[in-house]
Steps between C-alpha positions, in 0.01 A plus 500: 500500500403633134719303213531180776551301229766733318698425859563138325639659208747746689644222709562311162755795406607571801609146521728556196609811608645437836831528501743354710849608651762179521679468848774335528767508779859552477834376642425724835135376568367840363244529261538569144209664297533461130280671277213287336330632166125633560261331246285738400033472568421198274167610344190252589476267200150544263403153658538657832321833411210270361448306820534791718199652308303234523513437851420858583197521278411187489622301759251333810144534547247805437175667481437817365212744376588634118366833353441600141298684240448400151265639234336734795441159729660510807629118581552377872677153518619234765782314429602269773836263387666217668763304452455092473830286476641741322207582240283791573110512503306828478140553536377831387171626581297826330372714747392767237305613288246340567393332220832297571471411843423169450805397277789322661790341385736227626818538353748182565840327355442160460749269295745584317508860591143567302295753645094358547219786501200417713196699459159441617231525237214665713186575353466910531859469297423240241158457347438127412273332764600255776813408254631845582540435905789308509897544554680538186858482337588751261804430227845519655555884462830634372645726809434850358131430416252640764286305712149451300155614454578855622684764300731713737619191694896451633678234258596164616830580514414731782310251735739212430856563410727287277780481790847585442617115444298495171737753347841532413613834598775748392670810670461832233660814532384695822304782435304856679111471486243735669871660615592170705787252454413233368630108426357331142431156452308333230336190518455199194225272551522150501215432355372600144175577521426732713429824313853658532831408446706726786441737760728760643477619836676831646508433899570818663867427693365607836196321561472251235165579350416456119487867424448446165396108314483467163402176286600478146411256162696496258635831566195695587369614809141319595503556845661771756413557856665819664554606910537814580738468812324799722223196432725253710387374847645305785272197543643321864861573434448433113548801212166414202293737290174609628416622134639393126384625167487244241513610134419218199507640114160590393361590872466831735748443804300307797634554878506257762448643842558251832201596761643259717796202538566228737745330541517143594206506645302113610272423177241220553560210297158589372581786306621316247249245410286537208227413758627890609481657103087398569497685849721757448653542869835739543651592796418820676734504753 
């Protein structure tokens, strides 16, 4: 069932390719075959490619267990996201190191597609008294930024994606990476202000995955996150990266490893209450 939601995109062409054979009958009640042209495989449109993408990566409920090391510091992460008419909610929880384990975030779309950062201010984290206990909303973040307070941390971008609606996509030439076939779309922004201006993705044709994305400003690279594809697993019926290496200008390479992922699993309302970024629960399952 790997590439299920690729399926989608092959009955799209297939639907344009079919051809069809005209019968018609003749003066003696025989039939008559005439020859019908064959349209040839319509390619999925960028729009198409885009959603598809989405869907697979992104697409229903999930909790999962994050790996990484930055600086020497080895980071373990919970990141449990749900969908909520249509706007997704993600609470994020440090396990490690240690001197982080009490820092969690609430990461929401409210109005207006705006992302809100909740943290909680916790004393052991934030020296300032009594003041300091309390649940807290950092600026709106621009998408690339990390999560704050601890250096090696994913960016928001990663926790919360900017779905495929708030672009407007184009097909680019296809192209080989990491010796695969692969389909290139890049993606404008809608809005202005969100620390890059486009972002080209090469899906590998098979199974869909971002093998390689790339965001650009004004022309230069600020952000690329690569997938090896012998780092691709089947995740119930669904192809996703259990690893991706994220490069920024200015910074050593930092890897993503996925301990775990589950998907659409039941989350407690709970979890996402900033009554939770005090406590701290996450799923074990």
């Amino acid at each position: 069932m790997v590439g299920s939601i690729l399926s989608r995109l092959a009955a799209l062409a297939l639907l344009a390719a079919t051809a069809t054979a005209s019968h018609a009958q003749d003066t003696n009640g025989d039939a008559k075959v005439t020859d019908a042209p064959v349209a040839s495989a319509v390619e999925p449109s960028a729009e198409a490619l885009a959603q598809a993408w989405f869907d697979q990566l992104h697409g229903g409920n999930s909790v999962a267990i994050w790996t990484s090391e930055w600086a020497g510091t080895e980071f373990v992460l919970g990141i449990a996201r749900r969908w909520q008419e249509g706007r997704p909610e993600v609470f994020v929880h440090v396990f490690a190191p240690r001197v982080y384990d009490e820092l969690n975030f609430l990461v929401r779309e409210r109005e207006e597609q705006r992302i809100e950062l909740l943290y909680f201010r916790t004393p052991k984290l934030f020296r300032g008294g009594q003041k300091a206990a309390r649940v807290a909303t950092t600026r709106l973040p621009d998408p690339l930024e990390r999560l704050p307070f601890a250096e090696g941390m994913p960016a928001v971008v990663d926790v919360v994606p900017l779905r495929a609606a708030d672009y407007t996509f184009t097909r680019l030439p296809d192209t080989r990476f990491a010796n695969l076939p692969c389909r290139v779309i890049e993606g404008k922004p809608r809005a202005t202000d969100l620390g890059f201006d486009r972002v080209r993705l090469t899906l590998a044709s098979e199974s869909g995955v971002a093998i390689e994305t790339t965001w650009f400003q004004s022309g230069e690279i600020v952000r690329r996150a690569d997938v090896d594809p012998a780092d691709v697993r089947d995740y119930d019926g669904r192809a996703l990266p259990s690893r991706i290496t994220v490069e920024r200008p200015g910074n050593s390479a930092q890897i993503f490893s996925v301990r775990s992922l589950r998907l659409d699993p039941p989350l407690p309302d709970q979890l996402f209450t900033t009554q939770n970024l005090r406590l701290g629960h996450f799923p074990s399952y």
